[in-house]
MIKE-658708 format. One line per field, with one value per residue (C-alpha): residue number from 0; residue in three letters; y, x, z. Coordinates in Angstrom, 2 decimals, always signed. Each point is the difference from the previous one (the first is absolute). Example, Ala and Ser with C-alpha at 12.3 -4.5 7.8 and 13.67 -1.06 7.14 Angstrom:
<nodes>
kepa	(0,1)
bator	(Ala,Ser)
y	(-4.50,+3.44)
x	(+12.30,+1.37)
z	(+7.80,-0.66)
</nodes>
This chain:
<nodes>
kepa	(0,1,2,3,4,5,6,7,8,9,10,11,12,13,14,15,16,17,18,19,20,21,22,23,24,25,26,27,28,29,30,31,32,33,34,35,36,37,38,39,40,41,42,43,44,45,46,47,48,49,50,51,52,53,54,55,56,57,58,59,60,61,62,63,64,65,66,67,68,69,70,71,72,73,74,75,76,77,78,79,80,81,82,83,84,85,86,87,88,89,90,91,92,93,94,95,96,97,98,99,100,101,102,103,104,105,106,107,108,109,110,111,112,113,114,115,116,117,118,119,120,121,122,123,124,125,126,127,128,129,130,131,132,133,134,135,136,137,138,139,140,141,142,143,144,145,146,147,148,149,150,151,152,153,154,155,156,157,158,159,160,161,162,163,164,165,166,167,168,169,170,171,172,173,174,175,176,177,178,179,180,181,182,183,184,185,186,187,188,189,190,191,192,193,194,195,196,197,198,199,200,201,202,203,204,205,206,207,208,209,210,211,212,213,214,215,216,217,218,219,220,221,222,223,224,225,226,227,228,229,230,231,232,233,234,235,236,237,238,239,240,241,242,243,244,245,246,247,248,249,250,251,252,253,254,255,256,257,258,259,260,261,262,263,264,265,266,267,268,269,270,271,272,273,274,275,276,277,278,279,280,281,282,283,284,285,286,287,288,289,290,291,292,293,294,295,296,297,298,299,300,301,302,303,304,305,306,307,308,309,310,311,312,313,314,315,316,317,318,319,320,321,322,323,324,325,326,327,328,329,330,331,332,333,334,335,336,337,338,339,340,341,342,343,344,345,346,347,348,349,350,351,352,353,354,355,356,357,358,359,360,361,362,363,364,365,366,367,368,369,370,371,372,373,374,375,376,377,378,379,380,381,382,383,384,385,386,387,388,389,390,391,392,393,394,395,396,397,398,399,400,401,402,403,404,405,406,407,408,409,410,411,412,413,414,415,416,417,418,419,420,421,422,423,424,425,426,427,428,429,430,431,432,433,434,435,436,437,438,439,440,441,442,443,444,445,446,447,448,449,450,451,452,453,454,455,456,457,458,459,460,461,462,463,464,465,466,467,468,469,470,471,472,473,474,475,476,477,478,479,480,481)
bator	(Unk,Unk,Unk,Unk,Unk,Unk,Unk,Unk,Unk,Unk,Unk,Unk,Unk,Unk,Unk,Unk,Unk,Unk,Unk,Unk,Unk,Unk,Unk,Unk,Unk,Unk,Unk,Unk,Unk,Unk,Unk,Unk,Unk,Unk,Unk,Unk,Unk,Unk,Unk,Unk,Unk,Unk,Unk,Unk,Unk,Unk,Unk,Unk,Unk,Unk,Unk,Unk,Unk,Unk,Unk,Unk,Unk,Unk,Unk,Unk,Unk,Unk,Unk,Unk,Unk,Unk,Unk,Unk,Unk,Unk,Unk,Unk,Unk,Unk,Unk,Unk,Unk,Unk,Unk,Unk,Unk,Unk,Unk,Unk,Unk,Unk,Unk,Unk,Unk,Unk,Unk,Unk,Unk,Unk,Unk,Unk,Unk,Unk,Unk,Unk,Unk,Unk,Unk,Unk,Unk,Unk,Unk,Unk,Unk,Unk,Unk,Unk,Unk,Unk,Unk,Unk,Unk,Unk,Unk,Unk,Unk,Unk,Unk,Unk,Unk,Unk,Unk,Unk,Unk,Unk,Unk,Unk,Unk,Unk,Unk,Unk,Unk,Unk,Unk,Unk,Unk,Unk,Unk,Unk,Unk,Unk,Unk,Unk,Unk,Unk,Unk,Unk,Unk,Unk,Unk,Unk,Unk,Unk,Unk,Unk,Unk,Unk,Unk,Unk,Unk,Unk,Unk,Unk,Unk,Unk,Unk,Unk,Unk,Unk,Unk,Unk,Unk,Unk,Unk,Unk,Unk,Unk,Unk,Unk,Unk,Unk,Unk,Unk,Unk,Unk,Unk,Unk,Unk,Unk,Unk,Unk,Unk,Unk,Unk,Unk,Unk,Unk,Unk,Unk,Unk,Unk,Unk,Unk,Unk,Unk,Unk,Unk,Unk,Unk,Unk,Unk,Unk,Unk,Unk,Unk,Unk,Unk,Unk,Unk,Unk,Unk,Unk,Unk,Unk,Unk,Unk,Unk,Unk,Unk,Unk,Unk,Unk,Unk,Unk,Unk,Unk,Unk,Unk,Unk,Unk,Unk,Unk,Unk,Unk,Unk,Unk,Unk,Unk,Unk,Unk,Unk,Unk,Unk,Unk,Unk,Unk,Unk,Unk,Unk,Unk,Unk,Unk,Unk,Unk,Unk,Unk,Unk,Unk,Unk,Unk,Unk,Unk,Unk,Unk,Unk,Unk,Unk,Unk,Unk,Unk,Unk,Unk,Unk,Unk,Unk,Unk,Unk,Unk,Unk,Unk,Unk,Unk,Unk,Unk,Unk,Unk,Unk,Unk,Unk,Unk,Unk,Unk,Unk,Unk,Unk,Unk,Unk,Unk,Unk,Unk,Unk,Unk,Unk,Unk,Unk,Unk,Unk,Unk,Unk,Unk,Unk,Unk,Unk,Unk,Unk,Unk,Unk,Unk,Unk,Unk,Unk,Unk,Unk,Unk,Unk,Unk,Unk,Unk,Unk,Unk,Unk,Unk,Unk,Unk,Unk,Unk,Unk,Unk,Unk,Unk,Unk,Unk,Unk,Unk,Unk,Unk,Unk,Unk,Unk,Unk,Unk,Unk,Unk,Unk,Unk,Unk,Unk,Unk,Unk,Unk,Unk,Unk,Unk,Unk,Unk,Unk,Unk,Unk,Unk,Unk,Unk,Unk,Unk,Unk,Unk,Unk,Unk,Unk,Unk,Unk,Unk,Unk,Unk,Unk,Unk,Unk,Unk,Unk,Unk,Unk,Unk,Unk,Unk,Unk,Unk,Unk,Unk,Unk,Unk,Unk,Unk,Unk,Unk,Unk,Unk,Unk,Unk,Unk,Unk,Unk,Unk,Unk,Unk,Unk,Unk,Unk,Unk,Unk,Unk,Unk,Unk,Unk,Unk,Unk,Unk,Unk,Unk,Unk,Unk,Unk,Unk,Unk,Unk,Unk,Unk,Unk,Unk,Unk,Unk,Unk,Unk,Unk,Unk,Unk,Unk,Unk,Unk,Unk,Unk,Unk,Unk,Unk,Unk,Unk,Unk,Unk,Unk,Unk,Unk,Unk,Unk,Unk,Unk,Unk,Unk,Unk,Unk)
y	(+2.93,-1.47,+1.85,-2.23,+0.86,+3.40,+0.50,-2.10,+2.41,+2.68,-0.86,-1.16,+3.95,+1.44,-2.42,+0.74,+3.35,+0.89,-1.42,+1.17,+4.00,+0.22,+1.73,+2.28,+1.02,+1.20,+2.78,+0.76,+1.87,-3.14,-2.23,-3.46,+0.65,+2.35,-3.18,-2.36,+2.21,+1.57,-3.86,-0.86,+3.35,-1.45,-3.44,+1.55,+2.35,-1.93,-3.14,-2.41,-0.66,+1.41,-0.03,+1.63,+0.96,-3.07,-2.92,-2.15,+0.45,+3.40,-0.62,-3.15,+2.40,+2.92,-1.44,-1.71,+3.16,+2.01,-2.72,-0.61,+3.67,+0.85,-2.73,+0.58,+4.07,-1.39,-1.87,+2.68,+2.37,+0.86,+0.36,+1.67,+2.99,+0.29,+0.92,+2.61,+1.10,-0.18,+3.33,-1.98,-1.92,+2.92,+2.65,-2.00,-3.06,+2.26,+3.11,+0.26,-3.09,+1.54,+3.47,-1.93,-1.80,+3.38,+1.65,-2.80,-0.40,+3.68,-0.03,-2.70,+0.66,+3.17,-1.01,-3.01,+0.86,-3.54,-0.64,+1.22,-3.77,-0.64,+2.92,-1.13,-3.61,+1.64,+2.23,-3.13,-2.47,+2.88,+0.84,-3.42,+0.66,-2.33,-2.00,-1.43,+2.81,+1.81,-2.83,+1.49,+3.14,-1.49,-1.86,+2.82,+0.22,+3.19,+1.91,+0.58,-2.77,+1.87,+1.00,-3.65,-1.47,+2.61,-1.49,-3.15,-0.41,+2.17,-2.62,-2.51,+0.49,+2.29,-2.70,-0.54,+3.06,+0.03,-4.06,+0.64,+3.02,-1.55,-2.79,+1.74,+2.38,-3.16,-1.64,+3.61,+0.17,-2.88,-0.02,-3.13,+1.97,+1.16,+0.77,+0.68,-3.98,-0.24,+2.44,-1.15,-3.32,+0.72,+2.49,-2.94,-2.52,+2.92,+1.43,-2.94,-3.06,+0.00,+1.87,-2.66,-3.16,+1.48,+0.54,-4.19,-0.93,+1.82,-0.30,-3.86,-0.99,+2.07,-1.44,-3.70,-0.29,+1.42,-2.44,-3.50,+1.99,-0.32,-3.48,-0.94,+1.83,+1.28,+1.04,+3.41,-0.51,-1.75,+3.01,+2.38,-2.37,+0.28,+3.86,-0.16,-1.81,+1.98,+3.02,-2.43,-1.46,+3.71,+1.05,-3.27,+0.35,+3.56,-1.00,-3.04,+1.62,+2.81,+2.47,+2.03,-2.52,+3.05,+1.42,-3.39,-0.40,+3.55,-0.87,-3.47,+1.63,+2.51,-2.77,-1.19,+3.31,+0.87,-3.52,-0.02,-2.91,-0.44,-1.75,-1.50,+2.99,-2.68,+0.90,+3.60,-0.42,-2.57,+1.74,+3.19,-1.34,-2.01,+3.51,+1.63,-2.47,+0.32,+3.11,+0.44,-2.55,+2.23,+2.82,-1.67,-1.43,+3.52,+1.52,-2.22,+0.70,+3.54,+0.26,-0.66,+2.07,+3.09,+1.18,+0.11,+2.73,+3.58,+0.01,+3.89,+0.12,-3.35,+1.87,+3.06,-2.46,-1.50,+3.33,+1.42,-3.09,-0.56,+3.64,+1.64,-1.56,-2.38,+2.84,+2.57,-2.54,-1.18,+3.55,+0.38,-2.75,-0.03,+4.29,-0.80,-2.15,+1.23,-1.06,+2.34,+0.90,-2.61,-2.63,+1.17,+0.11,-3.13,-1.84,+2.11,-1.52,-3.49,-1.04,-2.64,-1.79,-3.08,-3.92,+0.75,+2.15,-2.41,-2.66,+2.13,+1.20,-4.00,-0.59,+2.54,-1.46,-3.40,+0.87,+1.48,+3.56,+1.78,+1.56,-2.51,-0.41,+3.71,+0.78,-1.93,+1.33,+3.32,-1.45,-1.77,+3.66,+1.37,-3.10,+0.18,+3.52,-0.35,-3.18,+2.15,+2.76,-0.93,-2.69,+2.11,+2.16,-1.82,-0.20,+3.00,+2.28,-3.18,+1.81,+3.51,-0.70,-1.82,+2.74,+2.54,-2.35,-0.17,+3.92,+0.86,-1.09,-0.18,+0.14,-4.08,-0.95,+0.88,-2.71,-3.80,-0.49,+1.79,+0.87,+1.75,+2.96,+1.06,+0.09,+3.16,-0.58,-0.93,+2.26,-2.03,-2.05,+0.03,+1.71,-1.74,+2.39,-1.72,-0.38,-1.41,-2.36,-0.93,-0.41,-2.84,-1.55,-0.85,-1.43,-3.57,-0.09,+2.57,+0.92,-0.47,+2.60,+0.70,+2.56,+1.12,+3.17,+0.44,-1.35,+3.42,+0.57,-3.50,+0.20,+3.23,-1.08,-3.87,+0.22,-1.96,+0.25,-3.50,-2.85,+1.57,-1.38,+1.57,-0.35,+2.73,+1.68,-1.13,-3.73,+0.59,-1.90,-2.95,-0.35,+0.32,-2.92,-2.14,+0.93,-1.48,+2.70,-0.13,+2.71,+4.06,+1.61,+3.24,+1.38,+2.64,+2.48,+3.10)
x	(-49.59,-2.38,-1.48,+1.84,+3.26,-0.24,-1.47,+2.99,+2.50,-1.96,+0.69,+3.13,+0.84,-1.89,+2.18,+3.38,-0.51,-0.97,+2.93,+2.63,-1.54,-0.93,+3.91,-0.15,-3.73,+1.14,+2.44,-1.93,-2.61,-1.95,-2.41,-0.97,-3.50,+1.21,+2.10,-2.70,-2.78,+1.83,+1.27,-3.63,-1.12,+2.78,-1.33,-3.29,+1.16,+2.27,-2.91,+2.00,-2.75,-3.71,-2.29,-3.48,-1.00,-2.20,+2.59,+0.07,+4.10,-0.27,-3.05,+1.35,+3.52,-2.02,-2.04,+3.20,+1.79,-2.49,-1.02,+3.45,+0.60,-2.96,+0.63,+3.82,-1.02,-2.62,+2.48,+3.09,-2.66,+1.40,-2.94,+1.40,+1.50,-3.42,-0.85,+1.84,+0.58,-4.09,+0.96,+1.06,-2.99,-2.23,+1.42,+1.35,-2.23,-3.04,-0.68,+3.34,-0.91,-3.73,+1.31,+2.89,-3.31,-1.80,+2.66,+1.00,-3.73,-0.66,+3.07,-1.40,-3.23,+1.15,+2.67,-1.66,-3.21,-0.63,-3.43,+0.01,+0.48,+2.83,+1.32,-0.17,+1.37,+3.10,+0.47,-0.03,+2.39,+2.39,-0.19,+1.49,+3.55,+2.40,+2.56,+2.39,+0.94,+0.46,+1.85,+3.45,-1.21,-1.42,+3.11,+2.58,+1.11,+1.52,-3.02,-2.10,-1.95,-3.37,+0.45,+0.10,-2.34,-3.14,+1.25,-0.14,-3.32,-1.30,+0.80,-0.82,-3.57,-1.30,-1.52,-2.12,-1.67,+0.51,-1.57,-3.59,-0.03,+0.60,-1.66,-3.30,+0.34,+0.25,-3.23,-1.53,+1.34,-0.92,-3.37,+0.23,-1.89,-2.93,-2.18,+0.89,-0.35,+2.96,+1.79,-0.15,+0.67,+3.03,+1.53,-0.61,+1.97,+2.88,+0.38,-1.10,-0.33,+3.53,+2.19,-1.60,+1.06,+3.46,+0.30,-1.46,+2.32,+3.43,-0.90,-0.57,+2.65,+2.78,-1.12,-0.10,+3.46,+1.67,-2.46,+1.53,+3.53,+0.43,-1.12,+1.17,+2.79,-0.09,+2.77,-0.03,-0.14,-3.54,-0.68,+0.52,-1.97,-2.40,+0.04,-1.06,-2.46,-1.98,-0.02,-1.84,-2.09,-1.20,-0.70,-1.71,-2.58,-0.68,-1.18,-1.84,-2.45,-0.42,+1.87,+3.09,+3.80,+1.84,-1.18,-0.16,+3.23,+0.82,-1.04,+0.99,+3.33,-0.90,-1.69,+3.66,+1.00,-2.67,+0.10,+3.77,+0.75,+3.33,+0.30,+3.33,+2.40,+0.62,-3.71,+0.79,+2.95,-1.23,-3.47,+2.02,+2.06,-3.10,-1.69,+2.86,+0.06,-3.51,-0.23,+2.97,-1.66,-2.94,+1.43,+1.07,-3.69,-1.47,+2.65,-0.61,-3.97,+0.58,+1.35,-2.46,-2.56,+1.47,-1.33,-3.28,+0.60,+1.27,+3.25,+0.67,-3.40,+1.34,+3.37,-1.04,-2.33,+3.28,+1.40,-2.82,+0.01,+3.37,+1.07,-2.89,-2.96,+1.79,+2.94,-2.57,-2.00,+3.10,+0.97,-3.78,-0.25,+3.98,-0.47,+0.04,+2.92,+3.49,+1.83,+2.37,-1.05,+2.08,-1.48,-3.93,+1.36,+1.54,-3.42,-2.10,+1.92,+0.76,-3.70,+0.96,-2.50,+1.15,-1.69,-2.24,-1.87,+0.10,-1.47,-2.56,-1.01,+0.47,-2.55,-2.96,+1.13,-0.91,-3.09,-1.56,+0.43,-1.29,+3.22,+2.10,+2.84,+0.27,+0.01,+2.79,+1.83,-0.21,+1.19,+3.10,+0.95,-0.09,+1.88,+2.17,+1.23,+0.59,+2.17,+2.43,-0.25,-0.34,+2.35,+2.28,+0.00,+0.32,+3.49,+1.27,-3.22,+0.87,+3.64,-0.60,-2.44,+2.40,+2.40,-1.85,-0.72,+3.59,+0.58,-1.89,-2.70,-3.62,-2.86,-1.04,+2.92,-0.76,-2.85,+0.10,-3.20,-2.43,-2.52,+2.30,+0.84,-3.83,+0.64,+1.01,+3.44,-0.17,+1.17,+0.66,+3.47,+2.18,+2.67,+3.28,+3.40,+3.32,+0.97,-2.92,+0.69,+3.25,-1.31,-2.87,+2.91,+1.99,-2.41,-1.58,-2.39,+1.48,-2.43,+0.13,+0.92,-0.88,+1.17,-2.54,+1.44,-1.31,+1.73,+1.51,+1.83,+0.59,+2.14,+1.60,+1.53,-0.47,+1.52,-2.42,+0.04,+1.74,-2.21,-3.09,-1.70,-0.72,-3.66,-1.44,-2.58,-3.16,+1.65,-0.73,-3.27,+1.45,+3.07,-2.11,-2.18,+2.59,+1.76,-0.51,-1.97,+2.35,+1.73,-0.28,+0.63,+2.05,+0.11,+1.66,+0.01,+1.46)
z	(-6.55,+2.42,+2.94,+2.68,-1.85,-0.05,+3.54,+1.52,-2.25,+1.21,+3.95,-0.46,-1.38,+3.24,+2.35,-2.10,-0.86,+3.60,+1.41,-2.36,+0.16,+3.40,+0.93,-2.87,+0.78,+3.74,-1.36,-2.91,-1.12,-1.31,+1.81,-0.91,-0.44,-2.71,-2.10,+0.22,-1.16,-2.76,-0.97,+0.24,-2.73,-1.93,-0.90,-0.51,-2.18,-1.81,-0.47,+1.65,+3.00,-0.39,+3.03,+0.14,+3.77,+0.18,-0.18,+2.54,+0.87,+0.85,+1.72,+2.35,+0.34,+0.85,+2.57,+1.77,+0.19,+1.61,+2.37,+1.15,+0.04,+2.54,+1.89,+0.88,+0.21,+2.80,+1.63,+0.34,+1.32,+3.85,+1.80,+3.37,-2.09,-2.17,+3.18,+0.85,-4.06,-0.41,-1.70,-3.14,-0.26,+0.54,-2.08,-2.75,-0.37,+1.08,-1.56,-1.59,-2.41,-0.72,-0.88,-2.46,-1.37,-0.60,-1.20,-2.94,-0.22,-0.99,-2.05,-2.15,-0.85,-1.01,-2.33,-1.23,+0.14,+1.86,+2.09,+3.73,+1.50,-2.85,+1.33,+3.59,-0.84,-1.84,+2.83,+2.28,-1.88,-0.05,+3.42,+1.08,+0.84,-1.34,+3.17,-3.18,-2.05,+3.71,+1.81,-0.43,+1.60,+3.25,+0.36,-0.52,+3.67,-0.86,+0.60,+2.83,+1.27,+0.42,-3.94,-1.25,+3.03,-1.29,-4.21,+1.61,+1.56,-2.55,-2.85,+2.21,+1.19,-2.58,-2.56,+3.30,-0.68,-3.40,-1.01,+1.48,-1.86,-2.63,+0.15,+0.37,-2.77,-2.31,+1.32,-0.86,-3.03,-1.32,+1.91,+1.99,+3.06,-1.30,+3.45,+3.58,+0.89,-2.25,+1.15,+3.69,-1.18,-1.94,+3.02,+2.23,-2.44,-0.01,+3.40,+2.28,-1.47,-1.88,+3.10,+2.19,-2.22,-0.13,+3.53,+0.51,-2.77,+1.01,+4.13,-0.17,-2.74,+1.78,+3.13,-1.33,-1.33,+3.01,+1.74,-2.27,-0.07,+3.97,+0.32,-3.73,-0.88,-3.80,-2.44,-0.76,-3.89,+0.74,+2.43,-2.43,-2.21,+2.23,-0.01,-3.78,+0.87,+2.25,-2.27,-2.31,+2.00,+1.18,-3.81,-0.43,+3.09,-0.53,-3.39,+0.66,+2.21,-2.28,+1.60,-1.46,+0.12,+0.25,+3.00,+1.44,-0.02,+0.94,+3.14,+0.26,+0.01,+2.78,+1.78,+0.68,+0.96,+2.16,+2.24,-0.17,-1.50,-1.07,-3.36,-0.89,-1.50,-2.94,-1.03,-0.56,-1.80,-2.43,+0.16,-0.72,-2.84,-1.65,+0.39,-2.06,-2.59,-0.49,-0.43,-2.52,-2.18,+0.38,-1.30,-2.96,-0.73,+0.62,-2.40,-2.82,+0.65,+0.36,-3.16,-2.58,+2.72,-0.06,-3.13,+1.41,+2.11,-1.63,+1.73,+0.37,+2.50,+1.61,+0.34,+1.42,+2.60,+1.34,+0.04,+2.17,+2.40,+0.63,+0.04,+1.01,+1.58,+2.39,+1.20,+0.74,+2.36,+2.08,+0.34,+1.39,+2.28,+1.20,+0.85,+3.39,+0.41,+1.04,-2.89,-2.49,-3.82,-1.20,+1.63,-0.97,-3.51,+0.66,+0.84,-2.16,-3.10,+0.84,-0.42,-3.10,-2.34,-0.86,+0.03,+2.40,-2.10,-3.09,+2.55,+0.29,-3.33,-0.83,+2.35,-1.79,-3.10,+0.96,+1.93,-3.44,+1.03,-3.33,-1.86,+2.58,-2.50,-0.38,+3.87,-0.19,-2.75,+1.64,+3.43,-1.84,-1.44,+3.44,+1.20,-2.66,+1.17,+3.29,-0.25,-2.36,+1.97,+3.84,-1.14,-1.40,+2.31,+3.63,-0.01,-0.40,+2.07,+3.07,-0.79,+0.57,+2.59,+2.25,-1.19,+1.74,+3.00,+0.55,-0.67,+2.57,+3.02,-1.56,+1.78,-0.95,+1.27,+3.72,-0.10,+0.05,-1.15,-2.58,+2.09,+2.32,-2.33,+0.70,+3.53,+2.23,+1.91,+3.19,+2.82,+3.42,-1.67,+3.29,-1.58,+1.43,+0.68,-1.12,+4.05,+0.67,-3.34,+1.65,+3.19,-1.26,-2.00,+3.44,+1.72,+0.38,-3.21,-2.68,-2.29,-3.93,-1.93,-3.68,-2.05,-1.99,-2.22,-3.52,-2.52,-1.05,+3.20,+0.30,-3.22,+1.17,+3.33,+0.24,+3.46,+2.75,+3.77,+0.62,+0.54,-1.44,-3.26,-3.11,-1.06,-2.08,+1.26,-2.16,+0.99,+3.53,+0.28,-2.00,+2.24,+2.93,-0.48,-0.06,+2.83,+3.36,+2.19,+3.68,-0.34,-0.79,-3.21,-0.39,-3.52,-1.12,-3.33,-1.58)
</nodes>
């Protein structure tokens, strides 16, 4: 069977598949990621596709999925709440990423008696958190909006952090910077030179097409075309003038963001959806790679790696950096362990393996055990932990749920609300310009006694912020709670 063959039987599983599953995988303990890459250790393992980490498929798949992955993370980035949740970004992308690093880093030398920079490049492919094995998470509205916003921008913007890293302990590795000159050069080619093409790229072509699209109207299939596009054309400038495509189109996405440019919401979706499909087929091509690799790794240290990483390393630095935040036990244990390893991390490794990294292919083998884990487990297991979570949100009033935003539950409560008496409520309510009012109980006593002071509107309480901004602002707000 020819190449062409099997590659188009290949998608047309990932498109099929996806589809037919996608019910099943909601109210089950299963998770696409965890089909595909087990479909894609099966035809390794049973001969009937063979792949070595060098072939050209995976490569050109690789490379599309993490483009279009940073680009769309870039876009969905809301810039006004980074703002005000600069907490996230701090703590979690800041010294809460370098301490994960450390911590898989020590790990791993230890057990595997790796170099000190191996080390440090394991403990940075594995610190990239992975947004598609913890999609259904962010998007369970059951649970408290600060909770999914800090998994969110977490999975998001990390492999900002994360790629330099990266990126720079392959050149050392592999000793392309051999003096301080290269060193400086390199830097500049990373942390100026491709940010600044990304920002050109992303700023002008976002501008251009709503430029033609008012004078010219265009379909939205060609807009969405278009969309495509653009993430290419970010990859390809950030690499033709020696810089680094990823980060170029990074922030060719936040370019858009940042100058509030509205692409067409066609974009997304069929950015999304080629994003997902990309990413499936992914899987399978890792799988089927993964599976003649794994035998060059002894798999009880690899094990008891993921085991330290996912269990250990990562919960005991969210517990560190989130001690300050008002937020129950559950929810710290909540964050702690939804930290999942999944493509992200194989785009990674991919990338050392390709560069030359000495003992690339087994870097990688040892990331695709760690991988391997976590989809079965954090797979496995985000259905029924989003469960009991939401469980206890609706058993009782939790801390997180007091707070719209993440960066609130660091914040003391304030003390000058005008508290408002129920004459005076009545009293507002006849007169010329009644205010709005919101009933913002917890979700516990909102279950108990879904009785509402008539008129008012339910919006729970860490919806607030959300339901404000699209309000129009002329007239008062009265809320009310248990």
């Amino acid at each position: 069977m020819s190449e062409l063959v099997l590659g188009m039987g290949l998608f047309a599983v990932v498109l099929l598949v996806s589809a037919l599953a996608s019910g099943v995988v909601e109210r089950a303990p299963l998770s696409l990621p965890i089909i595909f890459l087990s479909f894609g250790l099966a035809l390794g393992w049973t001969g009937v596709l063979e792949l070595d980490p060098h072939h050209p498929v995976l490569e050109i798949v690789a490379v599309v999925s993490l483009t279009l992955a940073l680009f769309l993370d870039a876009v969905k980035v809301q810039v006004e709440e980074l703002k005000r949740e600069w907490r996230v970004p701090v703590l979690t992308l800041g010294p809460g990423t370098i301490l994960i690093i450390l911590g898989i880093s020590e790990a791993t030398v230890h057990l595997l008696a790796l170099s000190r920079f191996e080390g440090l490049l394991i403990g940075a492919v594995l610190a990239s958190t992975d947004p598609v094995v913890l999609r259904d998470v962010v998007r369970d509205h059951r649970l408290p909006r600060p909770v999914r916003r800090a998994l969110s921008i977490e999975a998001g913007m990390n492999d900002l952090v994360v790629l330099p890293i990266v990126l720079l302990l392959i050149a050392l590795l592999t000793g392309r910077a051999s003096d301080a000159g290269d060193w400086a050069a390199l830097l500049a080619r990373l942390l100026v030179v491709s940010p600044i093409v990304g920002v050109i790229v992303g700023g002008v072509g976002a501008r251009l097409i709503g430029w033609v699209d008012r004078r010219f109207p265009i379909r939205r299939e060609f807009q969405a075309l278009y969309g495509i596009g653009l993430v290419l054309a970010a990859y390809f400038a950030g690499q033709a003038v020696g810089g680094d495509g990823f980060l170029s189109a990074f922030f060719a996405g936040l370019a858009v963001t940042l100058f509030n440019i509205a692409l067409c919401d066609c974009f997304l979706d069929y950015g999304e959806t080629s994003s997902e499909m990309m990413m499936l087929m992914a899987f399978i091509l890792f799988g089927v790679v993964l599976s003649s690799l794994f035998t060059h790794v002894p798999l009880v240290s690899a094990l008891v790696l993921a085991f330290i990483a996912l269990g250990v390393v990562r919960p005991l630095v969210m517990r560190l950096v989130l001690h300050r935040a008002h937020m129950s036990s559950a929810a710290r244990a909540f964050v702690g362990w939804f930290g999942p390893r999944g493509l992200n991390s194989l785009l990674l490794a991919l990338l050392a393996v390709q560069g030359g990294v000495p003992r690339g292919e087994e870097l990688l083998a040892l990331t695709g055990v760690v991988v391997l884990v976590s989809v079965v487990l954090h797979g496995a297991s985000a259905t029924p932990l989003a469960s009991w979570y939401s469980r206890r949100v609706a058993e009782g009033v939790l801390a997180e749920e007091r707070e719209a935003t993440f960066g609130g539950l660091f914040e003391d409560r304030p003390a000058d609300i005008r508290l408002v008496t129920p004459d005076e409520l009545v009293a507002m309510r006849a007169g010329p310009r009644p205010p709005v009012v919101i009933d913002v109980r917890a979700r516990a006593h909102y279950q108990a006694d879904a009785e509402q002071i008539p008129g008012s509107i339910r919006v729970a309480p860490d919806q607030v912020e959300e339901w404000a901004a699209q309000r129009a602002k002329d007239r008062s707000v009265v809320a009310y709670c248990s």
